[in-house]
N, CA, C and O of each residue as an XYZ file, in Angstrom:
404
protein
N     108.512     26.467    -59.483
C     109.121     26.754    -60.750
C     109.143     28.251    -61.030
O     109.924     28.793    -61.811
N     108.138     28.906    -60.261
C     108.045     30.484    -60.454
C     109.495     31.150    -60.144
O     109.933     32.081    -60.820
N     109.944     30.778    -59.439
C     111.101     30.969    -58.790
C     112.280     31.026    -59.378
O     112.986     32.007    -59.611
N     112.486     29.627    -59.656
C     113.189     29.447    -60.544
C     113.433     30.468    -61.830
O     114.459     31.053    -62.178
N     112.216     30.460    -62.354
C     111.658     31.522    -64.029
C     112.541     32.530    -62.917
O     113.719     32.174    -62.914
N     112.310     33.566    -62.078
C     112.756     34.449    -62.226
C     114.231     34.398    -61.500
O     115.109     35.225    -61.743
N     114.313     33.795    -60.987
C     116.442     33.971    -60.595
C     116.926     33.829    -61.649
O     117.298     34.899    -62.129
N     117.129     32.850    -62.348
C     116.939     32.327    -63.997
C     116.964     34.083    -65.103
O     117.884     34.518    -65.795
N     115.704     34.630    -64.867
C     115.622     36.128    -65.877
C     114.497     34.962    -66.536
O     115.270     34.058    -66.220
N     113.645     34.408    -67.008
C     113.007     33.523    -67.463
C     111.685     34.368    -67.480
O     111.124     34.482    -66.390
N     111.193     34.890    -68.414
C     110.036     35.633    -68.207
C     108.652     34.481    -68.009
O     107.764     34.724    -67.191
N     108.637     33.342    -68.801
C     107.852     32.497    -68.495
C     107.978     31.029    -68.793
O     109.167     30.723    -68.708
N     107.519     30.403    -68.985
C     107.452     28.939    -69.339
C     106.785     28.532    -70.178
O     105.686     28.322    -69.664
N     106.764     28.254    -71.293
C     105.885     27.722    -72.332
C     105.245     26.177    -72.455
O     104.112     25.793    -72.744
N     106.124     25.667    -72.205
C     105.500     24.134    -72.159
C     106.796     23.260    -70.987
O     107.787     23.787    -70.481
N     106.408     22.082    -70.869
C     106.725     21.699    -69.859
C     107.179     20.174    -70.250
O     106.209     19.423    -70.151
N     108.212     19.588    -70.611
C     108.356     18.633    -71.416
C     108.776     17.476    -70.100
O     109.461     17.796    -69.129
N     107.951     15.516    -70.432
C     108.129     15.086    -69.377
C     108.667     13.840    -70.433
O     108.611     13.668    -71.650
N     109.034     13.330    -69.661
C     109.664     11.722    -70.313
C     109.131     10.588    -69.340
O     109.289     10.769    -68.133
N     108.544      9.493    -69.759
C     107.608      8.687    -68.889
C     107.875      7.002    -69.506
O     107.383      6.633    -70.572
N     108.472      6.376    -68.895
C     108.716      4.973    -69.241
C     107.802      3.891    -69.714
O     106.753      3.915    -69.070
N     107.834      3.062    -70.510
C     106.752      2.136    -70.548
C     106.506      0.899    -69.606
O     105.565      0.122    -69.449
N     107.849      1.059    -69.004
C     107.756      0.236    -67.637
C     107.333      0.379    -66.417
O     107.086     -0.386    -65.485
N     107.274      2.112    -66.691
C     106.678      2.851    -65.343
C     105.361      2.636    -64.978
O     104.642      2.231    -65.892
N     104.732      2.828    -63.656
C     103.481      2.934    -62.886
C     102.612      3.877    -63.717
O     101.394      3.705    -63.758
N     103.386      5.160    -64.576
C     102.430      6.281    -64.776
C     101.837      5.880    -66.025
O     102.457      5.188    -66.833
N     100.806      6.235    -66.193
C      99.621      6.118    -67.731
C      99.897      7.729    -68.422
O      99.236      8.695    -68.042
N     100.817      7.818    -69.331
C     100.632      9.561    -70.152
C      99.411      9.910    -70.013
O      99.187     11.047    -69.599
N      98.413      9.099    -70.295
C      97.363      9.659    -70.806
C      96.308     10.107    -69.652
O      95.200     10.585    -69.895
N      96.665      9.949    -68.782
C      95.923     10.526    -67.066
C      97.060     11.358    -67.247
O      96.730     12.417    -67.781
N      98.017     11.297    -67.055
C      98.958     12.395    -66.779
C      98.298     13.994    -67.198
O      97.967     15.029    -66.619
N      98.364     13.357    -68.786
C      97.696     14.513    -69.838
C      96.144     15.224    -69.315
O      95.726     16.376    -69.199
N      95.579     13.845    -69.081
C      94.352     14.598    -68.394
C      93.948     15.124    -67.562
O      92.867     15.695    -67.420
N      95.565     14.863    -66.300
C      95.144     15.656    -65.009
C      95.448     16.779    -64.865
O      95.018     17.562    -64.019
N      96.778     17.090    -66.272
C      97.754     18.621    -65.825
C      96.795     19.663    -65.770
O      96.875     20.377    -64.771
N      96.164     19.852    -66.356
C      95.250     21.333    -66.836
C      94.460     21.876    -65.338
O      94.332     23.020    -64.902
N      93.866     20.144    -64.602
C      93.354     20.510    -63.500
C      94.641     20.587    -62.336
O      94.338     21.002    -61.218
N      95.450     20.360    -62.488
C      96.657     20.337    -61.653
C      96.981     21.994    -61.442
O      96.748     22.762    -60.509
N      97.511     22.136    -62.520
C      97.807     23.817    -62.858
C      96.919     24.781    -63.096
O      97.218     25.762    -63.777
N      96.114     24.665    -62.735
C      94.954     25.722    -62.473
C      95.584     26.455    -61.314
O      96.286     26.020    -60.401
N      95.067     27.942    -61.633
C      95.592     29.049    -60.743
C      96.940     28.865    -60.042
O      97.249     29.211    -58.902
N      97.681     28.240    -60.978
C      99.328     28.938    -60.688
C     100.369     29.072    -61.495
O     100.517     27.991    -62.065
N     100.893     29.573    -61.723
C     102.102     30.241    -62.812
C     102.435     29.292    -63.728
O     103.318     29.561    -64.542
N     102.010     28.454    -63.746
C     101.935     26.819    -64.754
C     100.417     27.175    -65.539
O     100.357     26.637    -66.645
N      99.542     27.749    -65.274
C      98.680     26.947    -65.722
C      98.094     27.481    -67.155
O      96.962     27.158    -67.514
N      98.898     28.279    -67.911
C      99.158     28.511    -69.429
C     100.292     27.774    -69.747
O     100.922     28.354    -70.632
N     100.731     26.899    -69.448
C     101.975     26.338    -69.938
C     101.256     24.666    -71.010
O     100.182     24.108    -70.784
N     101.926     24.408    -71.720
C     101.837     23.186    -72.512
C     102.610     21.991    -72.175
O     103.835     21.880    -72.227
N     101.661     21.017    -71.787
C     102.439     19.899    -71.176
C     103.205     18.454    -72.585
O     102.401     17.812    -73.261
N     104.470     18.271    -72.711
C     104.792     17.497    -73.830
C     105.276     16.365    -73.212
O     106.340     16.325    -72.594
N     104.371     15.272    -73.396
C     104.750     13.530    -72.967
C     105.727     12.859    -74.055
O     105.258     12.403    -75.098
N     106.764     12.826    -73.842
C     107.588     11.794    -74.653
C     107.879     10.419    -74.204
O     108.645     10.420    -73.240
N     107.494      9.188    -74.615
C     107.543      8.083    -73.949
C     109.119      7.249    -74.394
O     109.652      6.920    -75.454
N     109.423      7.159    -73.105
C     110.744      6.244    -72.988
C     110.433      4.828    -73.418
O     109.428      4.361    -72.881
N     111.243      3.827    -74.498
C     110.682      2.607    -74.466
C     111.464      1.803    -73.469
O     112.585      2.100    -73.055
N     110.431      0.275    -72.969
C     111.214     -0.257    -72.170
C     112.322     -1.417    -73.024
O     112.028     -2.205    -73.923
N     113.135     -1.270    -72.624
C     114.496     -1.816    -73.122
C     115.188     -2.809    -71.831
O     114.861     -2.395    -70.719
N     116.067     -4.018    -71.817
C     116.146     -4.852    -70.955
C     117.512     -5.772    -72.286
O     117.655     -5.648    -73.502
N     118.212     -6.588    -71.283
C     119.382     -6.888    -71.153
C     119.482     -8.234    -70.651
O     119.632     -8.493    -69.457
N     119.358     -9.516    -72.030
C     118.696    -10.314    -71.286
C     120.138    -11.465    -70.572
O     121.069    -11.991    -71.182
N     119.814    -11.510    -69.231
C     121.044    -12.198    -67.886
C     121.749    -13.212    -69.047
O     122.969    -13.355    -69.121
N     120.840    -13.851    -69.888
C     121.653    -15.582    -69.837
C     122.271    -15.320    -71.478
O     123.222    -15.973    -71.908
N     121.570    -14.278    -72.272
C     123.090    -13.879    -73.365
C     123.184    -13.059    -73.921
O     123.631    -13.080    -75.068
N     122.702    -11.770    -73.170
C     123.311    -10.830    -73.577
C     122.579     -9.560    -73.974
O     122.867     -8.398    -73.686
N     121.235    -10.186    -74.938
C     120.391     -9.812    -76.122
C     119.788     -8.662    -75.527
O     119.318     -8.538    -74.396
N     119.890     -7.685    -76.640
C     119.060     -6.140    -75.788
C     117.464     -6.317    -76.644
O     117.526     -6.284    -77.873
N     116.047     -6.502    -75.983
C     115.469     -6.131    -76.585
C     114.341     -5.326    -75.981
O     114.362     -4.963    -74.805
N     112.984     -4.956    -77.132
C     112.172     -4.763    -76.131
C     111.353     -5.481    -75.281
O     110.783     -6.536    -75.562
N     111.299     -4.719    -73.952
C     110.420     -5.556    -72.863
C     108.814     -5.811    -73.081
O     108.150     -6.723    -72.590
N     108.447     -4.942    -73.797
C     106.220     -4.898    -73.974
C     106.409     -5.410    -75.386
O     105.368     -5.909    -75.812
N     107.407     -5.441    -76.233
C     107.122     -5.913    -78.020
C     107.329     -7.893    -77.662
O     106.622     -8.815    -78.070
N     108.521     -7.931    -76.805
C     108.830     -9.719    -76.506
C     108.182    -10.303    -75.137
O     108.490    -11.294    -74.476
N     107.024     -9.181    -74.929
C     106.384     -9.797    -73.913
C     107.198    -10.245    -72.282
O     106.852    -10.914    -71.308
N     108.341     -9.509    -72.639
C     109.530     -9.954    -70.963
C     110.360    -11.238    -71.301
O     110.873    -11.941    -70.430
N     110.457    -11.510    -72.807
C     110.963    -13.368    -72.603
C     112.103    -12.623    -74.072
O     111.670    -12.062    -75.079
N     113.368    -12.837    -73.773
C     114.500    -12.860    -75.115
C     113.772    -13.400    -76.269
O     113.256    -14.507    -76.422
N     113.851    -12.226    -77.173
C     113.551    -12.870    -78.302
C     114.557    -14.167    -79.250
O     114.167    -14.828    -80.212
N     116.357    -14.220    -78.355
C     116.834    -15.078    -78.639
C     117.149    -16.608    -78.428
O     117.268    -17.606    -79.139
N     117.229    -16.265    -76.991
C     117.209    -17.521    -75.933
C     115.816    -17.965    -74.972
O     115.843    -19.003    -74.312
N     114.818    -17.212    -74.980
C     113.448    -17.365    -74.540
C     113.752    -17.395    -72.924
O     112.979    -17.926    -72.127
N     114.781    -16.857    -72.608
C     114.908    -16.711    -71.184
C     114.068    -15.496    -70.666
O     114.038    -14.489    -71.374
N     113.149    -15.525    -69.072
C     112.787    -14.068    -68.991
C     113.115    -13.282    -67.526
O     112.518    -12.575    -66.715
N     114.882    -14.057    -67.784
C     115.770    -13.109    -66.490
C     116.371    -12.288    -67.407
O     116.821    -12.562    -68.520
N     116.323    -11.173    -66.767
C     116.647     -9.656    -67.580
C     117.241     -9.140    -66.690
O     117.342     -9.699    -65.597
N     117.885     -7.706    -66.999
C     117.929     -6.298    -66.657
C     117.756     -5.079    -67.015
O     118.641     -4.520    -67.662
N     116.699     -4.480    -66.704
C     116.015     -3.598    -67.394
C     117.180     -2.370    -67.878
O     117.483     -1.682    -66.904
N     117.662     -2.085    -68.748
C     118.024     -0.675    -69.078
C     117.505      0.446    -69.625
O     118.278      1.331    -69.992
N     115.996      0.609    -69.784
C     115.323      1.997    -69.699
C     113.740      1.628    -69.985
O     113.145      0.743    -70.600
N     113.460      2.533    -69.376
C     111.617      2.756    -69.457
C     110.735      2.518    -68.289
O     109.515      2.355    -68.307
N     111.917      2.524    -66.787
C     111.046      3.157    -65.744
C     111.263      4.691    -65.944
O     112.227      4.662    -65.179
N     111.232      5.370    -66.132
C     111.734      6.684    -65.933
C     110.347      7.547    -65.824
O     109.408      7.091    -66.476
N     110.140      8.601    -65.161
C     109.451      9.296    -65.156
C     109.815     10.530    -64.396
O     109.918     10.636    -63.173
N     110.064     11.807    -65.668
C     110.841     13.062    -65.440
C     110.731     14.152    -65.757
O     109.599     14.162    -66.240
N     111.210     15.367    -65.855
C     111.110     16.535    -66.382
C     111.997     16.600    -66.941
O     112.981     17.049    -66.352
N     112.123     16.216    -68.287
C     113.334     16.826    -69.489
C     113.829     18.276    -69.501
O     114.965     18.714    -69.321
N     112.697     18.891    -69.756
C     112.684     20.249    -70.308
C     112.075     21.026    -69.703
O     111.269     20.603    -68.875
N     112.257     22.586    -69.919
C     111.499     23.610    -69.465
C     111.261     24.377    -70.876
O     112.374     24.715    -71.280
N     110.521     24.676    -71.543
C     110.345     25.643    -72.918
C     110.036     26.890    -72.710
O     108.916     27.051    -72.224
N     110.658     27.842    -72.915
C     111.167     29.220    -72.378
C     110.146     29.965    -73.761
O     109.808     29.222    -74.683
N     109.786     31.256    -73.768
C     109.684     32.044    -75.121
C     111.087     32.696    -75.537
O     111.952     33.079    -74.749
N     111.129     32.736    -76.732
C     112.199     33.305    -76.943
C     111.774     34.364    -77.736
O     112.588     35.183    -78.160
């Protein structure tokens, strides 16, 4: 990312914004606890890490119904079917870069 900052003209990086699904493998909250030891001694490691959580959302096969996947437990809250298709909250990403201005 150092790199980047400077082809860019980017004098530094302020925080580091991630987006993380509720369907995903990752836990924010290890995430949160590992960055500090992650970024130790390198051009990251004054930077501020910001977790925004994606909810999981799903599309349910037999009619239609968009709801959530962890609030209805995986089963339509209309038709009690629990064939789906997920439409968001694996995700796990880098949104942002937060620059000083």
């Amino acid at each position: 990312m150092a790199a980047f900052a400077r082809k860019n003209g980017i004098d530094g990086i302020e925080a580091i914004v991630l987006q993380i699904g509720e369907l995903s493998l990752v836990i924010p909250e290890y995430v949160a606890e590992l960055y500090p030891m992650v970024v130790k001694g390198t051009p990251l490691e004054n930077t501020r890490l910001e977790i925004e959580t994606v909810p999981g959302t799903a599309e349910c096969d037999a009619c239609d119904e968009i709801y959530s996947v962890i609030a209805c437990e995986g089963i339509c809250p209309n038709c009690g079917s629990s064939e789906k298709t997920v439409l968001s909250g694996m995700d796990f990403l880098i949104k942002a870069l937060r620059v000083p201005q």
